[in-house]
N, C-alpha and C positions, 0 to 999 in steps of 0.2 A: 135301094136294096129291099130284099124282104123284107128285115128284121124293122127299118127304118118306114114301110109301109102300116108294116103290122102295127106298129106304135100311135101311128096316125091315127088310123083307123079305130086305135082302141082308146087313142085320146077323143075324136069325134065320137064317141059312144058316150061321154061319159058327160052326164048333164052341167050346166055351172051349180059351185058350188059343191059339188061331188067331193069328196076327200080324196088325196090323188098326195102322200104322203111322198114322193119321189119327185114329182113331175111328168109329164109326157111330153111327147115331141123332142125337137132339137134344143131345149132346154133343161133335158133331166139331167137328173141331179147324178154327178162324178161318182160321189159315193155309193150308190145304191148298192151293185156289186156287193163291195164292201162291208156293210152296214148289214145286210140279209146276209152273209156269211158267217159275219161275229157273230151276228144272233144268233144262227143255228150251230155255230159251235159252244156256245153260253149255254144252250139250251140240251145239249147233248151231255153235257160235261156233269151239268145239271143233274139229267139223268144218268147218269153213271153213278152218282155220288150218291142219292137222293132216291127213297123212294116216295110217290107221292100219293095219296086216295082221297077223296071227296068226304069231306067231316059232315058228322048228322046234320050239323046245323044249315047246311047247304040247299036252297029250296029243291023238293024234286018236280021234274016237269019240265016244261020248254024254259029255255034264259029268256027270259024277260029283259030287256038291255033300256037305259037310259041315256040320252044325249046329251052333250056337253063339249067341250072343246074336242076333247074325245068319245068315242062312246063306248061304255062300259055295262057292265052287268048291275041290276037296279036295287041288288039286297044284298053283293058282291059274290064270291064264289071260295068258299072255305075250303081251306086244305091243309089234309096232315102231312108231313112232313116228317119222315127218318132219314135216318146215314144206315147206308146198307152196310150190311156185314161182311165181311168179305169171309167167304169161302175157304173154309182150311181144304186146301187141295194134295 
């Protein structure tokens, strides 16, 4: 099939070693679907509730990222954090 080419081909692309959090090929992972869905409803729900903005202390300029099991931002990425008001309508 397509979908089953396209995966190939985007697993051949991707050197070893690569982070490849799901898997490629006829090996990926069941969940994947799944797992990318909660997130984006976590992340939605999130912002409904939440407003968020970039605290001073936040470097400004390009992230600079560090490596590690994961790879993250190197001096991290600060944020404020409210509960919206809701709207007398």
């Amino acid at each position: 099939t397509a979908t089953a080419t396209a995966t190939a081909a985007a697993a051949a692309a991707h050197k070893r070693g690569d982070y490849m959090p799901f898997g490629a090929g006829p090996r990926i992972c069941i969940g994947q679907r799944f797992a990318l869905e909660e997130a984006t409803l976590v992340l939605v729900r999130l912002a409904h509730k939440f407003h968020f903005t970039l605290a001073a202390r936040t470097a400004k300029g390009p992230l600079r990222t560090r490596a590690g099991i994961t790879t993250s931002p190197a001096n991290g990425v600060w944020v404020r954090v409210r509960e919206r008001v809701p709207s007398s309508a």
